[in-house]
N, C-alpha and C positions, 0 to 999 in steps of 0.2 A: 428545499434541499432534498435530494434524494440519494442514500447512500445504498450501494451495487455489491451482492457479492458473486463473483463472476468464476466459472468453470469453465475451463478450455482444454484442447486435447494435448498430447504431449507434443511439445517439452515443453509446453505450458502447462503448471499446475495451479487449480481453482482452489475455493474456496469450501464447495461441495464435499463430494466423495473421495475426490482425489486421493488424498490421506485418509486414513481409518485409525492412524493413531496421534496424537498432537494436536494442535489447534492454534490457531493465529488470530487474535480479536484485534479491535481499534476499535480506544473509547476518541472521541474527538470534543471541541471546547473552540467554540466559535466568539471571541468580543467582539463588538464592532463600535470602531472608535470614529472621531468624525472624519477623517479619509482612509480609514483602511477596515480591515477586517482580517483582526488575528488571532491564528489558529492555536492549537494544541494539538498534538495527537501524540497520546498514550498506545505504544504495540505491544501486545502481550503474545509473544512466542513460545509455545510447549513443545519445541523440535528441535533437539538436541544437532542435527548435522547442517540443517540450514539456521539454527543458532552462529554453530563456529562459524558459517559462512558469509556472516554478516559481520563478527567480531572480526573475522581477519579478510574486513571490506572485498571480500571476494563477491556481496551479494550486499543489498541494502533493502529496506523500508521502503516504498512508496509510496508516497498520494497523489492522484491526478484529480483535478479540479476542471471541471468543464462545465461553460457557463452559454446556453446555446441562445441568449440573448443579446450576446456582446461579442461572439462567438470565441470567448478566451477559452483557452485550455494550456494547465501550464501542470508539469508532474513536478514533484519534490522530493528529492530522495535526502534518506538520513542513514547512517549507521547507530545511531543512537535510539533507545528505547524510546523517549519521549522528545520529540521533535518541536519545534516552531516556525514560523512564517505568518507574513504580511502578505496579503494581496489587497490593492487598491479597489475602494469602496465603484471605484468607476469602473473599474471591469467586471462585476458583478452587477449586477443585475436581475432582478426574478428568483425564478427557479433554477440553482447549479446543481450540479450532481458533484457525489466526493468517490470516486473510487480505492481501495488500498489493494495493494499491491505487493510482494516483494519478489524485486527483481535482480538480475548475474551482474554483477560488472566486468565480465571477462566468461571467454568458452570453460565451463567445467565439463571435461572428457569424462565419458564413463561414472556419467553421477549416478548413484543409489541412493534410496533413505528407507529406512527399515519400516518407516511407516505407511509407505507406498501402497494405494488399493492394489490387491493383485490380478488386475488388470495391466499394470505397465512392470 
């Protein structure tokens, strides 16, 4: 299992430097039962505008799951802090990587956040 924390340039924001103030973790919690393997993931959010943004499902949570053995890749998105899902024991395979994420579910015009490196 390899988990990624990824920075990208605008209007994607990483995990990195991006933000200089707030923070976004995922604890994760893997069973594995005898056909599945079921997740947890705990998001800990300390960003008050992409907070609301996810309260009022304008943005969500995500996890992408990519398993380059079976060649599965499947994202999950939640609005809720602590999420769950199954993925079957057979499309895993080896080594998967778990990426998190959060992502817009609709264009927000003219987005700010006070926490923004000021580079963007």
């Amino acid at each position: 299992m390899l988990i990624t924390n990824v920075s990208l340039p605008h209007p994607v924001f990483g995990l990195n430097d991006d933000f200089v103030g707030g923070k976004y973790e995922a604890e994760i919690e893997i069973a594995p039962t005898e056909l599945t393997m079921d997740f947890i993931v705990k998001h800990s959010l300390d960003n008050k505008t992409i907070n609301d943004f996810i309260l009022s499902k304008k943005g969500s949570f995500c996890v992408e799951i990519n398993c380059p053995s079976t060649f599965y890749r499947n994202s999950f998105l939640s609005n809720e802090p602590i999420q769950q899902f199954q993925i079957s024991q057979a499309l895993l395979r080896g080594k998967f990587s778990i990426t998190f994420y959060i992502a817009t579910n609709e264009n927000i015009d003219n987005y700010v956040n006070e926490d923004f490196n000021q580079d963007y």
